[in-house]
C-alpha positions as CSV (number, residue, x, y, z in Angstrom):
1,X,-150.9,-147.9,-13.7
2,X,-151.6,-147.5,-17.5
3,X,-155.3,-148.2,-19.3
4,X,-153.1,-151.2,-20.8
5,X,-151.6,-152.9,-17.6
6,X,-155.1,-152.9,-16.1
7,X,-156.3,-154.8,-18.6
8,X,-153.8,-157.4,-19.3
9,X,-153.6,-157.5,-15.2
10,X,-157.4,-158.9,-15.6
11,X,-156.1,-160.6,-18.3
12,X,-154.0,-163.0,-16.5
13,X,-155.8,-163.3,-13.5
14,X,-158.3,-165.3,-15.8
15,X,-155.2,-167.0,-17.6
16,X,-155.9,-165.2,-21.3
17,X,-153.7,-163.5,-23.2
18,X,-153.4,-160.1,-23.1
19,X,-153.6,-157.0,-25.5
20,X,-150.2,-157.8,-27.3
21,X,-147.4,-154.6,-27.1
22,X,-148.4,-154.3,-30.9
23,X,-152.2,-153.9,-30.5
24,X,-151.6,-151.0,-27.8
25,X,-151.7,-147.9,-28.8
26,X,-151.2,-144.4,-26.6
27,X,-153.2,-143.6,-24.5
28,X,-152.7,-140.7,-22.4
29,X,-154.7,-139.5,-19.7
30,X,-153.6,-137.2,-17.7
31,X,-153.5,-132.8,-16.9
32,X,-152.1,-131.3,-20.4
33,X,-152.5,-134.4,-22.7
34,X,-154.0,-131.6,-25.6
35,X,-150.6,-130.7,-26.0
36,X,-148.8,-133.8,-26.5
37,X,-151.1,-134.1,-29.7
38,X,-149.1,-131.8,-32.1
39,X,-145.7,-133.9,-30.8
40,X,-147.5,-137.5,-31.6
41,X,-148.7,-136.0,-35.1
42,X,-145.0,-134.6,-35.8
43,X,-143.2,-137.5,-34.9
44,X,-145.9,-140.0,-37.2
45,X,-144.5,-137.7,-40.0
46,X,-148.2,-136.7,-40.6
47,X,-148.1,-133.3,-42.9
48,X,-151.7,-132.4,-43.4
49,X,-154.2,-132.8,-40.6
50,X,-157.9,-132.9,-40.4
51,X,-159.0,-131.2,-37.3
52,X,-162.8,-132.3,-36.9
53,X,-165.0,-130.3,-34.2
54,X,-168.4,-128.6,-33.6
55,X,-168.8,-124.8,-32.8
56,X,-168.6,-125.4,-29.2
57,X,-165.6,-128.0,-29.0
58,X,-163.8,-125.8,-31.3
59,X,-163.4,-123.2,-28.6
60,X,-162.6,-125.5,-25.8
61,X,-160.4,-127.5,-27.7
62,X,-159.8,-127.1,-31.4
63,X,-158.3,-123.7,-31.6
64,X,-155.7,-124.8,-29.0
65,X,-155.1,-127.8,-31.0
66,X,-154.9,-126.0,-34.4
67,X,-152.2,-123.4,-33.0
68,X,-150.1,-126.1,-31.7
69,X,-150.5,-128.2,-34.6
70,X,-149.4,-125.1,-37.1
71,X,-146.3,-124.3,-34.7
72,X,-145.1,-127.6,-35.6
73,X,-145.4,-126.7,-39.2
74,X,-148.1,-129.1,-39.5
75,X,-151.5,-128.1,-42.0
76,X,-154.4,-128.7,-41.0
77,X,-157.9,-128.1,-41.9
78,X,-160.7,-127.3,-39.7
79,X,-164.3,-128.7,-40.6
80,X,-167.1,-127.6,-37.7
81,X,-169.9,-130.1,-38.2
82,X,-173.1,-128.5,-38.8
83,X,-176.0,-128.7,-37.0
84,X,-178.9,-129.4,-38.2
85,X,-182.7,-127.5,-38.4
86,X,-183.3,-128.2,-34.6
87,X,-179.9,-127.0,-33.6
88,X,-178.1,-130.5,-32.7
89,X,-174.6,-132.4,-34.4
90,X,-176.1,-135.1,-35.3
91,X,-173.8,-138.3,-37.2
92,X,-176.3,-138.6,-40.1
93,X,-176.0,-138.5,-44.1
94,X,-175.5,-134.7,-44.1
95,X,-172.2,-134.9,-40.9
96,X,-170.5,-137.6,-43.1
97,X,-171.0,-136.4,-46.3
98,X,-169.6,-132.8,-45.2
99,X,-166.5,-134.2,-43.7
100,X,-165.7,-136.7,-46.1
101,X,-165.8,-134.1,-48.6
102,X,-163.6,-132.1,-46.5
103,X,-161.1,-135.2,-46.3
104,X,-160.9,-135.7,-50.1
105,X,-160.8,-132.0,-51.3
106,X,-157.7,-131.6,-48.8
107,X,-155.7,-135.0,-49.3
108,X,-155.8,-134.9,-45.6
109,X,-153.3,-138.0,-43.9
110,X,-155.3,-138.0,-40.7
111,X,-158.2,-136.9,-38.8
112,X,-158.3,-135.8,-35.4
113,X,-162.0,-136.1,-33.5
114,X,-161.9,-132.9,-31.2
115,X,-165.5,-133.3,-29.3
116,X,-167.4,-136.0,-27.7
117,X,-169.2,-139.5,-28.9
118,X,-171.1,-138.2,-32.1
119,X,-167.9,-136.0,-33.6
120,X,-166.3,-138.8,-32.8
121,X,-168.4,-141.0,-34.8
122,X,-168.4,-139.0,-38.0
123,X,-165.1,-138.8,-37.8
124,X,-164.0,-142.4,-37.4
125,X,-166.6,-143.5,-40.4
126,X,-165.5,-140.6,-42.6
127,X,-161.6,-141.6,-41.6
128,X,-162.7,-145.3,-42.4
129,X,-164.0,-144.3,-45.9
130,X,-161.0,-141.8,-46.9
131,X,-158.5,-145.0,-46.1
132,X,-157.0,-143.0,-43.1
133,X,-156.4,-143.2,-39.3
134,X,-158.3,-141.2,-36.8
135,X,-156.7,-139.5,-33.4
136,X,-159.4,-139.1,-30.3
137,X,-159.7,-135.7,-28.4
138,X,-162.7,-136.1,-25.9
139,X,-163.9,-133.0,-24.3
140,X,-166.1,-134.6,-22.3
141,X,-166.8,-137.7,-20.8
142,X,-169.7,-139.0,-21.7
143,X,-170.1,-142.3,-23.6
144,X,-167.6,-145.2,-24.0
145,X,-167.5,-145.4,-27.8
146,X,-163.8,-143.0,-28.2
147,X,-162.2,-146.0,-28.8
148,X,-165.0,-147.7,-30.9
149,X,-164.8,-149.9,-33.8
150,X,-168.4,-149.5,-34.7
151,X,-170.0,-145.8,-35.7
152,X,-173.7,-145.7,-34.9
153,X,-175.1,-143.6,-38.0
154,X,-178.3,-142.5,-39.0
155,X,-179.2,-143.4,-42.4
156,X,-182.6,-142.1,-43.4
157,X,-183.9,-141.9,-39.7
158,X,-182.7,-145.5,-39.0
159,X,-179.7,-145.6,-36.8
160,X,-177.6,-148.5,-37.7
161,X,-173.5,-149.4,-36.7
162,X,-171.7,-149.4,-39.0
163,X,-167.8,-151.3,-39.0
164,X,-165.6,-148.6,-39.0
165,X,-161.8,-147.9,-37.1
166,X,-161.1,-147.5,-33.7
167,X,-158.6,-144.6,-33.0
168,X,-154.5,-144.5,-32.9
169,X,-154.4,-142.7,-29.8
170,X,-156.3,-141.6,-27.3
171,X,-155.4,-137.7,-25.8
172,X,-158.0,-137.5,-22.8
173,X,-156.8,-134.3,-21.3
174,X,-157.9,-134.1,-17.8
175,X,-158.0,-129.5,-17.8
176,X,-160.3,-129.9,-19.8
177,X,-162.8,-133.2,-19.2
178,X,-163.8,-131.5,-15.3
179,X,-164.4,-128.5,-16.9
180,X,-167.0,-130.1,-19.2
181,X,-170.8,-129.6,-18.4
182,X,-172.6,-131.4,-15.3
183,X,-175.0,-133.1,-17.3
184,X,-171.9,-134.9,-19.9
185,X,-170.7,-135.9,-16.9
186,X,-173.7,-137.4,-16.1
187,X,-174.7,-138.9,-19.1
188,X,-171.0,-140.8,-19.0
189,X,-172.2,-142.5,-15.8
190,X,-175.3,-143.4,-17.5
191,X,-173.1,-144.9,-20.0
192,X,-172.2,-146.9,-18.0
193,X,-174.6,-147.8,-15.4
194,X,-176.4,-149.6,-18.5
195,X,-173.8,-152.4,-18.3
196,X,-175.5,-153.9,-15.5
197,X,-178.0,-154.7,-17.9
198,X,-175.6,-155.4,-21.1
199,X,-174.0,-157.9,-19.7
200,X,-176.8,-159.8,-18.6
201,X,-178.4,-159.6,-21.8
202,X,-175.1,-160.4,-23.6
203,X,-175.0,-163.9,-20.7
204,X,-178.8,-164.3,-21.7
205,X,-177.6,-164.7,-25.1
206,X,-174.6,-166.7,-25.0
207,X,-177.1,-169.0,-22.8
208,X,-180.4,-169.3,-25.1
209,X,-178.6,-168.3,-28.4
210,X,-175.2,-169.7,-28.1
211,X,-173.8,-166.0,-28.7
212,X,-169.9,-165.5,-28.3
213,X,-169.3,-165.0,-25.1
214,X,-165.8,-163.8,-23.2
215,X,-165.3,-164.1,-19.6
216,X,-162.5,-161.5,-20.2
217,X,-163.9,-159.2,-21.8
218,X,-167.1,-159.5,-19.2
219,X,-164.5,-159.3,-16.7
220,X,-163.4,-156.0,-17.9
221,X,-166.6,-154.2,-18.6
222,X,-168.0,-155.3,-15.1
223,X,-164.9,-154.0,-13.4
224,X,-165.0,-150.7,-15.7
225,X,-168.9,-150.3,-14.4
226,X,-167.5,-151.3,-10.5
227,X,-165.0,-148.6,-10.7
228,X,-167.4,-146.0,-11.1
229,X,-170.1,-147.0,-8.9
230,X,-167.5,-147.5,-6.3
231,X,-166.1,-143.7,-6.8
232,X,-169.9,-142.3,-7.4
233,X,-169.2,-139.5,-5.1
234,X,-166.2,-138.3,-6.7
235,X,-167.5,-138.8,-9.9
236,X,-170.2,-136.2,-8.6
237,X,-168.4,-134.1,-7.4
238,X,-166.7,-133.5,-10.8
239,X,-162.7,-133.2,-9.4
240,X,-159.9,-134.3,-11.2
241,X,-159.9,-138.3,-9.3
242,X,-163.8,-138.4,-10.3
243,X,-164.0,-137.3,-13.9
244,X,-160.1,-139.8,-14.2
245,X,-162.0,-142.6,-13.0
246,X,-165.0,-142.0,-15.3
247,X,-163.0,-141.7,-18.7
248,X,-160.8,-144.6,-18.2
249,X,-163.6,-146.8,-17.0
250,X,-165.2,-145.2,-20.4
251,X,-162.1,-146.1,-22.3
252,X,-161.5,-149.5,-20.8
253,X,-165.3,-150.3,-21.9
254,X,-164.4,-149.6,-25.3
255,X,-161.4,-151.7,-24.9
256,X,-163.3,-154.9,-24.1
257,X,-165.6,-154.6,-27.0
258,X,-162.3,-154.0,-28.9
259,X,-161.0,-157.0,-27.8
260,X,-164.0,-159.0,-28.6
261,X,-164.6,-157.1,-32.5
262,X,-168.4,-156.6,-31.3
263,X,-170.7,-154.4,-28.9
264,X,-172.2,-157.0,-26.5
265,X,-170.9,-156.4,-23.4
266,X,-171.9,-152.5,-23.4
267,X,-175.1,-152.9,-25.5
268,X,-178.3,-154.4,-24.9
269,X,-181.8,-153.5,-24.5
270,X,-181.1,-150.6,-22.7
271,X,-179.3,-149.4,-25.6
272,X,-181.7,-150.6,-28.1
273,X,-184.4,-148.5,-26.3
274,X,-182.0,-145.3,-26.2
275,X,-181.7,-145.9,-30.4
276,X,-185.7,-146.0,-30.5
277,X,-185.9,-143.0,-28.6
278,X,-183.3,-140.9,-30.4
279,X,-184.6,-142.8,-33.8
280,X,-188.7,-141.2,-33.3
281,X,-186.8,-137.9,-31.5
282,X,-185.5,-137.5,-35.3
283,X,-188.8,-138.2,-37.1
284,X,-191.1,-135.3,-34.9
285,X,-187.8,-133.2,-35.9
286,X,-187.3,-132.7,-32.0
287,X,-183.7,-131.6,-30.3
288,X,-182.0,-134.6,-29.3
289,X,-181.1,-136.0,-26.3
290,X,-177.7,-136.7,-24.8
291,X,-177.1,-140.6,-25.6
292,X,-175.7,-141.0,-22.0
293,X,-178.6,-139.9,-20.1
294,X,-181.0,-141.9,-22.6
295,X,-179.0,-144.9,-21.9
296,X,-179.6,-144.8,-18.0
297,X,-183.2,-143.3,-18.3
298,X,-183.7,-147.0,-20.3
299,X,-181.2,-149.6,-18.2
300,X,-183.6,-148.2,-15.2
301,X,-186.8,-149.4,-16.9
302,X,-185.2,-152.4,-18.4
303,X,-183.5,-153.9,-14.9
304,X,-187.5,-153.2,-13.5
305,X,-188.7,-155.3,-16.0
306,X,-186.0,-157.8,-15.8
307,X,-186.7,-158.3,-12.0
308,X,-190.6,-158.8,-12.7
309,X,-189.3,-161.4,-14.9
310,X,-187.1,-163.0,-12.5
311,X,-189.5,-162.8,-10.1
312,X,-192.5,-164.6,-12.5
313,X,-192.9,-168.8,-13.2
314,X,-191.7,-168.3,-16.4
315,X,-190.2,-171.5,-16.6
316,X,-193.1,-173.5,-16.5
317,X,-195.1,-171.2,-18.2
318,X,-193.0,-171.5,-21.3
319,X,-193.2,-175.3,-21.0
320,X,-196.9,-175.3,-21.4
321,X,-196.8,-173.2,-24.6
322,X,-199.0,-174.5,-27.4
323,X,-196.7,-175.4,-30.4
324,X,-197.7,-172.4,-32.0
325,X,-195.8,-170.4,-29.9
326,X,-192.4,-172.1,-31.5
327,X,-192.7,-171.1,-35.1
328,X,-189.5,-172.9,-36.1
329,X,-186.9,-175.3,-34.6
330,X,-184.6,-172.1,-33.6
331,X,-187.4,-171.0,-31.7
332,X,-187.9,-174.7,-29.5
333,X,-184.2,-175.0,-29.0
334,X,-184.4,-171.0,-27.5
335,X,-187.5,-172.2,-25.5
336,X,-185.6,-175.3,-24.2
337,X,-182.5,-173.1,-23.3
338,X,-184.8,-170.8,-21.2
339,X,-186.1,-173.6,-19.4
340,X,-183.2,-175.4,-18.4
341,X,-180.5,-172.5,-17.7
342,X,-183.7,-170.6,-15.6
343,X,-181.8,-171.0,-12.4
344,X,-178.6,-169.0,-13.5
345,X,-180.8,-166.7,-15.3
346,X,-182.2,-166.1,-12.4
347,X,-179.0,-165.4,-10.8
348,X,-177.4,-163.3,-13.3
349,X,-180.7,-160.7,-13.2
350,X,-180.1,-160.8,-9.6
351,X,-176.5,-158.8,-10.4
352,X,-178.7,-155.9,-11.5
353,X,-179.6,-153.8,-9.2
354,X,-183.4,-152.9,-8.7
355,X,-184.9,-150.2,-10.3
356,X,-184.9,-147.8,-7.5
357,X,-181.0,-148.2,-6.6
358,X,-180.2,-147.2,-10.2
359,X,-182.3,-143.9,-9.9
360,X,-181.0,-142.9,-6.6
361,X,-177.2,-143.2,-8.7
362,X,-178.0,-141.4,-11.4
363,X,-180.0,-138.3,-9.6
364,X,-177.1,-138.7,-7.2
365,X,-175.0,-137.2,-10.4
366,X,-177.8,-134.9,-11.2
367,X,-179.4,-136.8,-14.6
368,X,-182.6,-137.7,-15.3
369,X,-184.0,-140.3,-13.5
370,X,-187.2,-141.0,-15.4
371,X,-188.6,-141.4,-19.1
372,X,-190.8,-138.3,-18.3
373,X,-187.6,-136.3,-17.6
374,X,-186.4,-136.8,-21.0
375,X,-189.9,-136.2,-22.4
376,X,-190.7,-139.9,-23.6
377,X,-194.3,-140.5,-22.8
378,X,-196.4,-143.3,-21.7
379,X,-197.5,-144.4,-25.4
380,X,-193.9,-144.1,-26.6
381,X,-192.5,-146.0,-24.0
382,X,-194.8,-148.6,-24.2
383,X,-193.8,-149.0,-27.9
384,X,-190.7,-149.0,-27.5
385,X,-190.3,-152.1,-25.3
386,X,-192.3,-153.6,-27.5
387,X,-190.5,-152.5,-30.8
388,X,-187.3,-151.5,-30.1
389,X,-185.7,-155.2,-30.7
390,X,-186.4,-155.0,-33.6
391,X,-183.3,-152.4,-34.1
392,X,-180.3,-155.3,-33.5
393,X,-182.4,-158.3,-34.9
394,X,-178.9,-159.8,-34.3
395,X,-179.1,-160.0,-31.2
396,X,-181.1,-162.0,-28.2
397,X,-182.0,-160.0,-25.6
398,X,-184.2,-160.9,-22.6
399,X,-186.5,-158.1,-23.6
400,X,-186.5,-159.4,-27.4
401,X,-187.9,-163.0,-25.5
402,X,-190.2,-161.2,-23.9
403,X,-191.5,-159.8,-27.1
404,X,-191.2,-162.7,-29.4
405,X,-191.5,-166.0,-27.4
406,X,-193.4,-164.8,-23.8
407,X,-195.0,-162.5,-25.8
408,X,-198.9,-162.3,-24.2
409,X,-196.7,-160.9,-22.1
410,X,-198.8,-162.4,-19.1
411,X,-195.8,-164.6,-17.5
412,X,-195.7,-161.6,-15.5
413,X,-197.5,-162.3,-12.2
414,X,-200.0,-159.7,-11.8
């Protein structure tokens, strides 16, 4: 069963429309799908190819691609991103401005990503900017933004999305994702593990902020999340079933937010402590973390922090406020919501699991566990759930409540 029928399968179990035959575009996931790139490119009539990649990716990927892409008597041009002073690719200033140059100097038609979430990234943007399509060849899988619309970029140490263009096809070639390193694997769990706390957040919002909310597309990215917990074992074990079931639930996440033009259901707190993280990472000029494994470190200490919530009179609590506490009518109506949806707020924290269950799955695929294993400290974590709502102001999040409306922060019982 194709990526597509899946979803439209979902789709008319909740009696929505589907992904129309127009909208779909290949995806191909399967043993050898590297080499069905060069036949795609010939048959779109492409002439001058952009072959995107970093010094490792090259070799497990690019130089394969390139030789193919040349026997079909297609040109291409090969741009290795550079990494920066402390040795990572980042997708900053420096990434985009590199390839886009690349882009423009060559004339190139279309730009192939061969790498993993941040090639991926500058390429799409650049592609976006040069007025051309991008083609997606993961080498590993570890995040669910291939099939993006949004590039997260850092501009001047800020990491913001950007609108950009999701791909025209999709080659995930199977040889070469279980070949890819234990802790990529890893960190594309801990992807998606964080949806347990996305999509609460994303309910949380459509209840107390009237956010657009999708029971499809919430359909989709729970049963994308469901799917790998339920094959968590083969996913660690790194076979060719495992590391199938990981990128498609990767790629079907990335279909939902597709389908709803924004990054709700895959993005919330969790992610917006991940950013913080990466974001102070940058400005001590330290290497970088895999995104993954930042996002699961974070959805850990976020669903703990959600359950103390659950667990606290909060209700009544906010009730008794003094009017100062509600510094403008947006703020009441929020306080209001809280108060009278508490019940299924309630409820829908209960769909995360505790703290401790989400540890035990993500040391189960051997990735850190902890905020100490990724070398975030006390005073930074501290900081960072207090701060790091601040990075999608655009969005309400339980944790961005707790900051700005529960925020002396002693609903808590003690």
């Amino acid at each position: 069963m194709t990526v597509w029928t899946r979803v439209n399968q979902v789709a008319a179990q909740l009696g929505e429309e589907g992904v129309k035959p127009e909208d779909q575009y290949p995806i191909i996931v399967q043993s050898g799908a590297l080499n069905q790139v060069a036949g795609f490119l010939f048959d779109q009539s492409y002439q001058r190819v952009s072959i995107v990649a970093d010094a490792n990716t090259y070799e497990i990927a690019g130089k394969a691609l390139e030789t193919s892409l040349v026997d079909k008597g297609i040109s291409t041009k090969l741009t290795i991103i550079q990494p920066n002073e402390q040795g990572d690719v980042i997708a900053d200033e420096v990434s985009l401005i590199q390839l886009i140059m690349d882009l423009q100097q060559y004339s190139a038609q279309v730009v192939v990503a061969a790498g993993s979430g941040t090639l991926h990234d500058i390429s799409r943007y650049s592609a976006y900017t040069a007025g051309i399509p991008f083609i997606s060849v993961p080498t590993a899988p570890s995040v669910d933004g291939f099939n993006s619309k949004g590039a997260p970029i850092i501009i001047r140490g800020e990491k913001k999305t950007i609108a950009a263009i999701g791909p025209d096809a999709i080659f995930a070639d199977l040889d070469i994702l279980v070949q890819a390193p234990s802790a990529m694997v890893a960190a594309g769990f801990g992807d998606m593990l964080g949806k347990y706390t996305s999509l609460f957040d994303w309910k949380f919002g459509s209840l107390v902020a009237g956010e657009p909310y999708s029971p499809l597309v919430a359909a989709l990215t729970r049963n994308a999340l469901q799917k790998c917990v339920d094959h968590l074992d083969s996913i660690a074990e790194r076979g060719e079933e495992g590391i199938q079931t990981l990128i498609e639930a990767l790629i079907e996440s990335g279909i939902a937010m597709m389908i709803l033009g924004q990054s709700h259901p895959a993005s919330g707190a969790e992610h917006h402590l991940s950013h913080y993280w990466e974001m102070e990472y940058i400005r001590l000029g330290k290497r970088q973390l895999l995104h993954g494994a930042k996002v699961g470190v974070a959805c850990v200490q976020i669903a703990t922090l959600y359950h103390q919530l659950a667990e606290s009179s909060i209700s009544p609590k906010i009730a008794s406020m003094e009017p100062k506490a509600a510094a403008d009518e947006s703020t009441i109506a929020r306080q209001s919501a809280i108060i009278s949806h508490w019940p299924e707020i309630q409820e829908e924290i209960g769909r995360i699991p505790e703290g401790q269950a989400l540890r035990e799955m993500l040391h189960k695929l051997g990735g850190p566990t902890t905020p100490e294993q990724l070398g975030v400290g006390s005073e930074l974590l501290a900081r960072s759930l207090q701060e790091a709502h601040h990075i999608r102001m655009n969005r309400f999040t339980l944790l961005r409540t707790y900051n700005e409306i529960l925020h002396d922060h002693s609903v808590i019982s003690k």
